[in-house]
N, C-alpha and C positions, 0 to 999 in steps of 0.2 A: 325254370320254375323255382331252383333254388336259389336264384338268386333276387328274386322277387321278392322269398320269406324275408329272405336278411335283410332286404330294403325296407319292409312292412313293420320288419321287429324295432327296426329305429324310427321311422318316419310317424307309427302309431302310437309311441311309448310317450308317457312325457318330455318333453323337450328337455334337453339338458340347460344347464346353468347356462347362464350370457356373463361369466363370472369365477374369478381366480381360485383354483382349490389347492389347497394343501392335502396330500395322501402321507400320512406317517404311520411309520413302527419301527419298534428298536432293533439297532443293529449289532449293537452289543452291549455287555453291562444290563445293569438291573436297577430299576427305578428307586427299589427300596433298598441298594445296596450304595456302589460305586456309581459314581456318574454315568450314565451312558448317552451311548450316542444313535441317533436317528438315521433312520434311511426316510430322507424326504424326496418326495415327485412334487411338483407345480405344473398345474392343469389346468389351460385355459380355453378346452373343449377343442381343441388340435393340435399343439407343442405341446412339448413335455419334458422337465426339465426337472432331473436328477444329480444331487448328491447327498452328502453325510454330514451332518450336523451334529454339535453338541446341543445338551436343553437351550445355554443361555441364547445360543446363535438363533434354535428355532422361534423360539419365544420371539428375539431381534427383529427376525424377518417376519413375522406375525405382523407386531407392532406398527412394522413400516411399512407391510404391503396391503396389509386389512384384507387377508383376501376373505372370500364369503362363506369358506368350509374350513375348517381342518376337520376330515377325516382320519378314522382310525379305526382299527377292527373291535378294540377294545380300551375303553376310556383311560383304564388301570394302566394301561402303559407311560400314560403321560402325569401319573400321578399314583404316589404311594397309597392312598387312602383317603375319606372319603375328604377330609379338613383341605389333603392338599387339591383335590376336584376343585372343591370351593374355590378356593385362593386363586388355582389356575381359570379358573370359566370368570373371576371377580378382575383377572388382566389382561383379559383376551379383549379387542375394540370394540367397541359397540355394535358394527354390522359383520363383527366373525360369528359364526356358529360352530359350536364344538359336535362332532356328529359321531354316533358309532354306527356304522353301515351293518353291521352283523345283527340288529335286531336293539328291542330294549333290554329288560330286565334278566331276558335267557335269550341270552344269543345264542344264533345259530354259526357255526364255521364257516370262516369266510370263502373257504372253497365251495363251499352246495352255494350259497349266496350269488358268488361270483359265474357259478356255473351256471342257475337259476337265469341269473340273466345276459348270457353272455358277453362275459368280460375276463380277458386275456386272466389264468393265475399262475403262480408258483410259487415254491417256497421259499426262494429267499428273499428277504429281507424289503428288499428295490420291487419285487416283483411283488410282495402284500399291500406294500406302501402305492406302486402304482394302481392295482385292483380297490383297492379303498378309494382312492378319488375318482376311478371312472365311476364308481358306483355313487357317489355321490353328487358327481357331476350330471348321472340320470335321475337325481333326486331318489335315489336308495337308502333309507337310512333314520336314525332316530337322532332328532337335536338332543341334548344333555342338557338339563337347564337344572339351575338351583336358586332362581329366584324369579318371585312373581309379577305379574305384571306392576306395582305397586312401588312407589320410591320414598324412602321419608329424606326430607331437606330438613337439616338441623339448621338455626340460626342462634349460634352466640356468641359470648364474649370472646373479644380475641386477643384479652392479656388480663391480667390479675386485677381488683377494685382497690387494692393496697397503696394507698398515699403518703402524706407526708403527715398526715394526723389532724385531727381539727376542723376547720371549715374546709380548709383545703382537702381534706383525702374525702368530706361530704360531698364537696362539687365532683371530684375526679368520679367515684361511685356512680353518681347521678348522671355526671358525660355518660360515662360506659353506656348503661342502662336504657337510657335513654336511645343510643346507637342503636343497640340491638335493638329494641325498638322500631324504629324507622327504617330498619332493613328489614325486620321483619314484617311491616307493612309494604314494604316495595314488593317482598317475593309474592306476598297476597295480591298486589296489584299486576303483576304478570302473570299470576297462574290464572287469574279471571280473567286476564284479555286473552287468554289462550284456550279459554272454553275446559278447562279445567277441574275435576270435581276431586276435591279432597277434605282433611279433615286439620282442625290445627288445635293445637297444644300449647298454653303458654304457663308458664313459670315469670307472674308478677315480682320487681323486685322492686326498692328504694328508687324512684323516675325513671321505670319503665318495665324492660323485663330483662332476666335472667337470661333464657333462654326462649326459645317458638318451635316446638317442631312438628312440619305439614308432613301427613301422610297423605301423597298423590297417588292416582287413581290412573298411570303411564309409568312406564318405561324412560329410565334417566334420558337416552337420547330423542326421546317427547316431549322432553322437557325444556323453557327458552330458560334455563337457568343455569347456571356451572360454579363449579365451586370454587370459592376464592378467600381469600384473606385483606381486609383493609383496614388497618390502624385497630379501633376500638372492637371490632366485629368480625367473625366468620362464617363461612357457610358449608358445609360441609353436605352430599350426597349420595345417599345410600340404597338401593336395589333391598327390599325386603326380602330376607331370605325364606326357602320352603322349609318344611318340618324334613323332607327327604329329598331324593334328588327325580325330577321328572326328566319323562322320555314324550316326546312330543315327532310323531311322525312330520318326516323332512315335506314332504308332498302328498297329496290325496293324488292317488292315480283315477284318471274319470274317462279313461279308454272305451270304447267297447271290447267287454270279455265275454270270455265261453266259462261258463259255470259248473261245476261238477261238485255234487252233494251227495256225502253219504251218514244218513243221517239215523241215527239209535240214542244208544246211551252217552257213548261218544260221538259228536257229529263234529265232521269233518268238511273242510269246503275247499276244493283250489280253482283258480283264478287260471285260464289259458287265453293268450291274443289271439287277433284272427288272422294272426303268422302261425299259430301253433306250438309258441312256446309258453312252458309253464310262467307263470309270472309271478304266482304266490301262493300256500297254501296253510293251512291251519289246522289245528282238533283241537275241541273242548269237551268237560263232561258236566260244565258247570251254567254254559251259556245258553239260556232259551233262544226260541226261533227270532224275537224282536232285535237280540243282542246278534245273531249270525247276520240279518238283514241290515243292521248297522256297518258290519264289519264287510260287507259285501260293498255299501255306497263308499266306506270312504277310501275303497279302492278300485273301484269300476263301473261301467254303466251294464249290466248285463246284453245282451244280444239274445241269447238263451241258457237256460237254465238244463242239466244232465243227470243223467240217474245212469246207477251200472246195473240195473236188475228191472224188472217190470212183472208186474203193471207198478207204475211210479207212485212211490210212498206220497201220503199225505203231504208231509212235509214238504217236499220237497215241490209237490203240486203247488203248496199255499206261498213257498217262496219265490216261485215262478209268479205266478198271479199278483205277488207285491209289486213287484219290476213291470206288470203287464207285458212279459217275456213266453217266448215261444218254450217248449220244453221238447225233449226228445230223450228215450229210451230203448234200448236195444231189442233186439226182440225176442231172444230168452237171454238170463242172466248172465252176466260173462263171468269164463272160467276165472280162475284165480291163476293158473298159469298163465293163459292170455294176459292178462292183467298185471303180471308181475311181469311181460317180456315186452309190453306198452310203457310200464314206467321204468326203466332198466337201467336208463339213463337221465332219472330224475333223482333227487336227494328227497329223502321222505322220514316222518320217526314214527309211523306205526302205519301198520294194515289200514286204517280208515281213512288216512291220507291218501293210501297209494289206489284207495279205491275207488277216494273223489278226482283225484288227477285222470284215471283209468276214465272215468265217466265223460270228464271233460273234452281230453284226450280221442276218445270212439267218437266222440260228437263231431267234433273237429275232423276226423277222418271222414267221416259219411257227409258232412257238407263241405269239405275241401275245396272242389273242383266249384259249386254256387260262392264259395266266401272271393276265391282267385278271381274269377268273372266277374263278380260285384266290385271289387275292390281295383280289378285294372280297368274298367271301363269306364269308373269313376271319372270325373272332370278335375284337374290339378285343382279350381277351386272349390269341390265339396268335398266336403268331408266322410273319407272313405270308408269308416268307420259306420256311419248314420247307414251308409245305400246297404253296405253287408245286412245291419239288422234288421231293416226293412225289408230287404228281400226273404233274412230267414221267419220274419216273421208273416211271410206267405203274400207276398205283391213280387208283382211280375219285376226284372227288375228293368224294361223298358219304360214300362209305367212309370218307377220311382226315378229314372232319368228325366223322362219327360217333365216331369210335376216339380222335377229341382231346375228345369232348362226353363220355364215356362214363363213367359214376360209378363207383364197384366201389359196389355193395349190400354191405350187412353182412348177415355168416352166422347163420341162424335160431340160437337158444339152444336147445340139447339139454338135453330135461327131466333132470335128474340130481339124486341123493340129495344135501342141502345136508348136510355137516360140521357138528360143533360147532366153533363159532365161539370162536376160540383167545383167552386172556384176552390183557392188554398185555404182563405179564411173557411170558407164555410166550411170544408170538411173539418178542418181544426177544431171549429166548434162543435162540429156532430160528435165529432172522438170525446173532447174536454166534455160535452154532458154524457156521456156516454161513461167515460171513466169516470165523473161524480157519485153519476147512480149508484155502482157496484161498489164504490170506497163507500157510499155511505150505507148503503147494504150490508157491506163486509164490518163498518164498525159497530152496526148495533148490532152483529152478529156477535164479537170480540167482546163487547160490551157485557153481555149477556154471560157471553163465557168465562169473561174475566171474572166476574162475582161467584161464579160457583164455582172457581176454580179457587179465589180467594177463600172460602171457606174450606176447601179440600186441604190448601197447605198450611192453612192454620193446625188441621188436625194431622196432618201429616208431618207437620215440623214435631210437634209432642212426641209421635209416633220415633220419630223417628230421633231426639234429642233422646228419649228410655235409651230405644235400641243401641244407641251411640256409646250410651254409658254401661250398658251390659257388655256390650261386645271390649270394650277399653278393659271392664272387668276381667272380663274370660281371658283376655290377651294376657295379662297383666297373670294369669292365674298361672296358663299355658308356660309363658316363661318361667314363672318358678318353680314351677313342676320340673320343668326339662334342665334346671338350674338345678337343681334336687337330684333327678337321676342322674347327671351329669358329676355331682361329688358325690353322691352314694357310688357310683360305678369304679370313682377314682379310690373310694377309701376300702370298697371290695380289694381292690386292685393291692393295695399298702396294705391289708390287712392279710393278704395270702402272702406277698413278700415277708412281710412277719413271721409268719409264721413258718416259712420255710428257711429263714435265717433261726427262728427258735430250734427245727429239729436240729441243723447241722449243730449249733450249739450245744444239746440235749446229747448227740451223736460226741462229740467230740468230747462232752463232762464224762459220758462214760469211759472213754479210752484213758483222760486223765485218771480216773479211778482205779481203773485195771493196772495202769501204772506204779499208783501210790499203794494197790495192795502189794505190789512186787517188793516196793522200795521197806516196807513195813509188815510186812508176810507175817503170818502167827504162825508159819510151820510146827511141825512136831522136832524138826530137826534145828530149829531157830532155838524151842526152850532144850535140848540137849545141849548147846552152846556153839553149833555147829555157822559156820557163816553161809550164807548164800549169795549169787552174784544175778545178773537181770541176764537174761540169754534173749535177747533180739533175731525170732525168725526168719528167715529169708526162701520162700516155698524152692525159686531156680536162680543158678547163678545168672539172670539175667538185667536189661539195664531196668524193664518194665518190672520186675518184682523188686528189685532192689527201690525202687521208685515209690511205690507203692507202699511197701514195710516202711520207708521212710515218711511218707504222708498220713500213717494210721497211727505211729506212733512212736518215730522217730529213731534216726540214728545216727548219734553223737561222737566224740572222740571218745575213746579208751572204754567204750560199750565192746560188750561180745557178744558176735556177729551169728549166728547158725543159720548154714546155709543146707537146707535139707536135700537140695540135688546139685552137686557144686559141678557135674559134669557139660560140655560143652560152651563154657565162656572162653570169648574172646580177649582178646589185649585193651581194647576200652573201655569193656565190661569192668576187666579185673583194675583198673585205673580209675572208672569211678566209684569201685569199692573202696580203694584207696584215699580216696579223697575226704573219706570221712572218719580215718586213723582212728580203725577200732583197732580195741586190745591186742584180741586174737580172734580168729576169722576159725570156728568148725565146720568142719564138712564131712557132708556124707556123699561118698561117691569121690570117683578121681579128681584132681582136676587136669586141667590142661595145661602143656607145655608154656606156652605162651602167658595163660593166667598166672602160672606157678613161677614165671621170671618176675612179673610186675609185681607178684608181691612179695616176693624174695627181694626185690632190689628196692623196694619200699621200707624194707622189715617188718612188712606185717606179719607176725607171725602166725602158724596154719598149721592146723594139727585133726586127725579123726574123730568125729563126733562119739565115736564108737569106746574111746578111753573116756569119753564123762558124762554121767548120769543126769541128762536132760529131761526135767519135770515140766510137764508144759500145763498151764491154765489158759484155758477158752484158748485164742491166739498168743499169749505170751510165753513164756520160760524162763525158769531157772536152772541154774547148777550148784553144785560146791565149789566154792573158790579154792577149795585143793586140788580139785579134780583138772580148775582150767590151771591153776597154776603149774601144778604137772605137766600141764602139756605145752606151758610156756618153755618150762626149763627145756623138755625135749627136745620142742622146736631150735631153742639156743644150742643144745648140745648139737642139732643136726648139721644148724646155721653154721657152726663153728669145723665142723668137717667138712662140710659143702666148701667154705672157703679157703680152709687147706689143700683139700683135691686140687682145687682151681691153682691155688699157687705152685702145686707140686706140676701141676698139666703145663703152667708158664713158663718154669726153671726148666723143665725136659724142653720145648720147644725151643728155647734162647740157646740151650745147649745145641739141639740139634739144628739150627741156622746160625751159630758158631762152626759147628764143625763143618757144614755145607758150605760157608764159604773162605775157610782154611782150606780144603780140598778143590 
């Protein structure tokens, strides 16, 4: 029996494509970043053929294979945003379609999707990219379009009217013109012999025109025209684009399904085969019953219609009775655990889906063993689908065999007196008046029609030459509008860049300020005659505060340094303190052996914050310049012992590896 469903699940499903799919996703890298590269499948409904591509190679093989899909989970992988969607669906061939199989506008995760309809998933990479084309290959999926049915064909100049001056650059002018022209009447004479309805545009110039451009009423590849370039004139071909981007369902699925509705504030509806698996399902709280019964034809033919509670809602009665569909109901409401342990192994986004699936689901279980009967006893040519729904909608189904088997017999021949069998002329003639009659019949019928059709399109051209010119209007209005928010959005854009370059500016005048009061101070101790010097904070001896102090407000040569926690730096640290040959370097706190060599052996000189009276405003500081010079001297007198010890520790060694090797 199981392996009946799985035959049913394909055999009743739309047919897959008779045609080449592309399955893509990225394999690494990021579309808005670094290049990345693709994990491609090619799917031609049995092989399947894997590797890893970069964009340009995939685009390549697009180009050259045309195949009928590129699938993908999500459109944005193959495109930063929405300009480069554009550009990308404006290079794709004329019979590719750009598809996202996860849904349109809110996709759903290509896992519940994949699972929804039985097809192999996983998560890497090869394994998204091949589940995207099988799902597409069953016709799963939303086309991605950004332009309308509609093409405008430009016809113009195809070099500058600029001559040599004189009569001569009047004739040249006039050639040109003239060109366009007459090309522009050729594309008019092939869009009418192609049955063609479009609208034209010309720009009159000096013997001829300027320019003509037809807005066509098809599709560029509908069109017998292609663009080209010759001498005086060009032609140029363009796809009218949409205001957004549409999703256009890949297939109408027109199956027979089992229907489960559960309908309130939110009414929800899923779609099950008469294999039993889920096919699709949906909730709205916005859609009336007209709009669910929409959404029901352009995916199925109903069989019967399901409720999970009884006696069955309105609703759900009246959208039975639209389909002329059987309906079925359980016979008290089903629990909610039932119900939650029926869909277990469905993907759902709320209670009312899981409720219409549950309904569909019970239906499907209670006619099980009638749908299996129906559908194997079926004849390989009818359609297994048709005898199930007939049976469920209450005929025997020997009957509904019979009545699909049944020949019509032909009707006995009634002996009857044979005619003289008419020669060749003459029947010739009987036919020849025979067809005069009805031509002449037929033309004063035409005749008749023709005049009062003549006056219809007399008032129908008015009609329609207004409408012509309002809608030009509107157009015309439409683009500058969208031309408007388009620079209004960009000078938003420059006007907040502005003004985040104004604060950091704003930010950075005041640190110069805080600076120049330092340099300029009206201390109390400035009018005593006392001097004062700029003290440059530094919060830890480390390289990010050192970094930091140096970016708010800089730290130059022969500046002094305070380092208010000078413990725990290293030997890089204390090297790029050095690097910026301050005066002298205060600290509060030890330092370290290693800091304490690099800037000994630097000379930076380093001395206890704790000998000089550091005044500090908001983040800056000062001192007395007697106070650091004090501890310059110190530091010198220390310098100056430190490297006598050293010499005195040298001369004991030289001595004692003298005597070490005299002995």
């Amino acid at each position: 029996m199981w392996a009946r469903s799985v035959f049913l699940s394909v055999s009743t499903r739309t047919s897959a494509l008779d045609a080449l799919v592309f399955g893509v996703d990225v394999q690494s890298g990021d579309v808005r970043g670094d290049a990345p590269s693709y994990a491609l499948v090619v799917f031609d409904g049995e092989s399947v053929e894997r590797d890893v591509v970069t964009r340009r190679k995939l685009l390549r093989l697009v180009a050259d294979r045309e195949p009928a899909i590129v699938a993908t989970d999500n459109m944005y992988e193959l495109a930063a945003d929405k300009d480069q969607l554009i550009h990308l669906l404006r290079r794709l061939p004329e019979a590719t379609k750009l598809v996202q199989v996860t849904g349109d506008e809110r996709p759903e995760p290509l896992s519940r999707v994949a699972k929804r309809h039985g097809v192999p998933y996983g998560k890497p990479a090869m394994e998204e990219a091949e589940a995207a084309a099988r799902l597409a290959a069953r016709n799963v999926g939303y086309e991605v379009s950004a332009f309308t049915d509609e093409t405008e064909i430009k016809v113009a100049r195809g070099r500058s009217t600029g001559g040599g001056g004189g009569w001569s650059e009047d004739r040249y002018t006039r050639r040109i013109h003239g060109a366009v022209k007459r090309e522009s009447r050729n594309v008019e004479s092939k869009l009418d012999d192609a049955g063609l309805d479009y609208e034209r545009e010309v720009t009159e110039k000096y013997g001829g025109y300027a320019n003509a451009v037809f807005t066509v009423q098809a599709r560029p590849e509908n069109i017998p025209i292609g663009e080209h370039r010759s001498g005086d004139t060009r032609v140029e071909i363009e796809p009218v684009r949409r205001d957004g981007i549409e999703f256009r369902p890949l297939a109408r699925r027109r199956d027979r399904v089992l229907v489960g509705v559960d309908p309130g504030t939110t009414t929800a509806v899923a779609l099950v085969g008469l294999d039993g698996h889920v096919l699709d399902v949906t909730s709205t709280r916005t859609a009336d019953t007209a709009e669910v019964i929409e959404w029901i034809i352009e995916r199925g033919r109903p069989a019967l219609v399901a409720a999970d509670v009884t006696p069955m809602p309105d609703t759900v009665e009246k959208i039975a009775a639209s389909f002329d569909a059987p309906t079925w109901a359980p016979d008290a409401d089903l629990p909610v655990d039932e119900k939650q342990h029926r869909t277990r192994e469905e993907g759902y986004d709320d209670d009312h889906q899981r409720d219409a699936m549950a309904a569909a689901l019970y239906a499907y279980d209670h006619y099980r063993e009638t749908i299996d009967r129906a559908t194997g006893e079926a004849p390989p040519d009818v359609d297994e689908g048709e005898v199930a729904a007939r049976v469920l909608a209450g005929e025997t189904l020997q009957g509904v065999l019979s009545d699909l088997e049944e020949v019509e017999e032909p009707e006995p021949e009634e002996s009857t007196h044979e005619p003289r069998e008419l020669t060749d002329e003459e029947r010739r003639i009987r036919d020849l008046e025979a067809q005069v009659e009805r031509l002449q019949a037929h033309v004063s019928d035409l005749e008749t029609e023709l005049d009062e059709k003549d006056a219809k399109l007399e008032e129908y051209e008015e009609e329609l030459s207004e409408a012509r010119r309002e809608e030009r209007q509107e157009a015309r209005e439409r683009r500058e509008v969208t031309q408007l928010e388009w620079e209004n959005d960009r000078l938003e854009t420059e006007l907040e860049e502005q003004r985040e370059r104004a604060d950091s500016l704003e930010e950075k005048l005041e640190r110069l300020k805080d600076l120049w009061k330092l340099d300029h101070s009206n201390f109390a101790d400035v009018s005593r005659g006392r001097d004062l010097v700029a003290v440059k904070p530094v919060d830890q001896f480390t390289v990010d505060a050192i970094e930091t102090a140096h970016d708010e407000y800089g730290i130059a040569a022969g500046d002094v340094v305070y380092l208010r926690d000078a413990s725990g730096a290293g030997r890089s640290t204390a090297e790029l303190l050095a690097e910026f040959d301050p005066r002298v370097v205060l600290r509060s706190g030890g330092l370290s052996d290693a800091a304490d060599e690099v800037l000994f052996d630097r000379e930076i000189p380093v001395g206890p914050a704790d000998d000089v009276t550091i005044r500090e405003v908001d983040e800056l500081a000062v001192a007395s310049e007697s106070d650091v010079e004090a501890v310059v001297e110190d530091w010198r007198d220390r310098k100056a012992q430190r490297e006598r010890e050293q010499k005195e520790t040298m001369v004991d060694s030289i001595i004692s590896e003298h005597r070490a090797d005299r002995d």
